[in-house]
N, C-alpha and C positions, 0 to 999 in steps of 0.2 A: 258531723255537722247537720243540724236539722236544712227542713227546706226551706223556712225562714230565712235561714244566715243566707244561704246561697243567692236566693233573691234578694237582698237588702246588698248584699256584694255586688250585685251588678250594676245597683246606684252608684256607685262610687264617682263622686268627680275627678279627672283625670288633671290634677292639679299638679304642683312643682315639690310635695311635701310627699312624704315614704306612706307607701300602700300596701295595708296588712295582708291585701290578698295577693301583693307580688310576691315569688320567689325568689327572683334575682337580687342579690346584693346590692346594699345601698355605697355607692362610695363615701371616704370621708370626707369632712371641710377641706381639709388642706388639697385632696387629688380633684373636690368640685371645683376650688380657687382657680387650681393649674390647668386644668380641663376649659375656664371659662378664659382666663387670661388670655390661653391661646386661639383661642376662639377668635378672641378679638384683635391679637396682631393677625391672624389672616384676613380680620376685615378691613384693617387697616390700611392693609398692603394691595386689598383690591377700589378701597372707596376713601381717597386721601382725606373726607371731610370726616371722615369719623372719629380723625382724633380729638374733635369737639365732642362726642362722646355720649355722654347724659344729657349736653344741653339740648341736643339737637332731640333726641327720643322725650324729653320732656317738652319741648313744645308744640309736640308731634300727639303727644297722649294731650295737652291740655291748648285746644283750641284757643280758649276764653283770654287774651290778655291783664293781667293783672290792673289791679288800679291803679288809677294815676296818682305820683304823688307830687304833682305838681300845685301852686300853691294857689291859689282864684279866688277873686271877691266872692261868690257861689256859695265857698264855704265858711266865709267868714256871714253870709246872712244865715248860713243854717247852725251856728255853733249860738248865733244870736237868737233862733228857733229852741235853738234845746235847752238854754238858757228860761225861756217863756215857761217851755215845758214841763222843766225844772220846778216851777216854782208854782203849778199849777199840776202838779201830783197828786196822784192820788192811793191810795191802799186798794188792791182790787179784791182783796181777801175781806176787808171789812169797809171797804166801798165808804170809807171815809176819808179827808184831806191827807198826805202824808206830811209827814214833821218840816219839810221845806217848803209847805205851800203858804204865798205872800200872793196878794190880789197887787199889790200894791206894785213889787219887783216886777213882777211878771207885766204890768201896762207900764211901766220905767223901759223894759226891753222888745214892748210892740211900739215903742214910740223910736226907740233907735234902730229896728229894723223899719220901719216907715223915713225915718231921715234917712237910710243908705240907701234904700231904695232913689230916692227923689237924688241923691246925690249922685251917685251911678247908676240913674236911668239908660245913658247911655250904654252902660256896658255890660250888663246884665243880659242875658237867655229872655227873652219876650212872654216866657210863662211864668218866671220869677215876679212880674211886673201887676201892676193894679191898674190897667188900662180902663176899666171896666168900675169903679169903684161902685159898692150899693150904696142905693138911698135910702136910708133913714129917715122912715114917715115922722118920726116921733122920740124922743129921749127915752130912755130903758128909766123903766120902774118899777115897781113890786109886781104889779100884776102879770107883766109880762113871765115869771118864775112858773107860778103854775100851768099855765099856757102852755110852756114848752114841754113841762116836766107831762102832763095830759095827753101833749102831741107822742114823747118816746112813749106813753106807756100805749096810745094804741097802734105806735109803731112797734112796740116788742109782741102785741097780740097779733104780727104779721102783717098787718093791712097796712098801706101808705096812705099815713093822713090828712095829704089833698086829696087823693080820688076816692079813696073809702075800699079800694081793692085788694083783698087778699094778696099775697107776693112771697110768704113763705109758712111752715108751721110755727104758730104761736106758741110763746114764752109766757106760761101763763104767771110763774113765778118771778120774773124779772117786772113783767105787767102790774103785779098786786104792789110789790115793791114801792115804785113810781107813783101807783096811785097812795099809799100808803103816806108816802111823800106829800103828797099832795094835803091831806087829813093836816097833815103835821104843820105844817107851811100856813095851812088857815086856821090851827088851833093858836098856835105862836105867835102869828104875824096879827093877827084879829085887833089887839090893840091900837095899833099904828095904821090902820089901812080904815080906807070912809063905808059908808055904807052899800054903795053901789058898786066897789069893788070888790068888798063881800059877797056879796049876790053873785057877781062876776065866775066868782072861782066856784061856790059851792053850785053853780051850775054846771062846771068843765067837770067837775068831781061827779056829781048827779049822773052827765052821761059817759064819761068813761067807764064808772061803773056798773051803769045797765049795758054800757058796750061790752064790758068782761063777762057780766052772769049772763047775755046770751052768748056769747060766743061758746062758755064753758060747756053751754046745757046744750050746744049744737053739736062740739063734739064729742060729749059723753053720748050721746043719741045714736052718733054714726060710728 
């Protein structure tokens, strides 16, 4: 046996399964059953609670109590959550709608998660609740898309886009994306939209993307 083997033999973890480098004989299944069996009427016969057995060593290895399967309003808002969710799918492979996505279904089941709410206000967890509702300076419209679509892409190049601060490494591919987006949204949309919300967006475009080609050229530099 080279000095290899020898060393790699004294790794051995001293586990409950048969060890090439013991000598001693392994016994069979049948004499490990009888060997263990009796193991355990002598503990029996010293610890009367052990005739519970496995429940007791299993709750003993597993702190964590199991979930509850008891039955709560809770989950009846969250089954009407993944319902929304549902229907507002998307492919992450091709970052396109997936086959169940409905605009339509999906504000059908935030309108009935807003009635349960207001219905079972009372009984509800105080974080499930819209204590706080926001205000709505203004109706959503076109322009508002690229606005936001502008905002993730200089939030994938890292920076949070109220304070303008760096906060992680930039995504410079998710970023091109987004703005990408953005191109496409004012190629299409151009039609239907007035002149000063044109202006609007191919200005958010303008600086997003001198926000990307410096950032790029800052840190190819460093």
């Amino acid at each position: 046996m080279s000095d290899r083997d020898e060393k790699e033999a004294e790794f051995i973890i001293s586990d409950r399964r048969p060890r090439y480098d013991l000598d001693e004989p392994q016994s069979s299944p049948a004499e490990q059953k009888k060997d263990t069996s009796a193991d355990e009427r002598a503990r029996a016969e010293k610890d009367p609670s052990f005739g519970e057995g496995s429940t007791i060593r299993k709750e003993k290895e597993s702190p964590t109590p199991p979930p509850s399967n008891e039955a709560g309003l809770d989950q009846i808002l969250a089954l009407l959550s993944g319902m929304v969710l549902n229907h507002l799918a998307f492919d992450p492979e091709t970052r396109r709608p997936a086959p169940s996505f409905n605009i339509r279904e999906a504000r059908f089941f935030l309108g009935l998660m807003e009635a349960f709410q207001e219905a079972f206000r009372d009984k509800l967890p105080v974080s499930l609740l819209d204590n706080q509702p926001v205000d709505v300076d203004e109706a959503p419209r076109l322009g508002h898309i690229p606005a936001i679509l502008g905002g993730m892409a200089i939030s994938a190049l890292g920076v949070d886009p109220r304070t303008g601060r760096p906060e992680r490494p930039p995504d410079f591919e998710s970023s091109k994306l987004l703005i990408d987006l953005m191109d496409t949204f004012l190629r299409e949309g151009e039609p239907v939209m007035g002149a000063e919300e044109k202006e609007y967006i191919k200005d958010m475009i303008y600086q997003a993307k001198m926000y990307f080609v410096s950032l790029k050229d800052r840190k190819s530099q460093g």
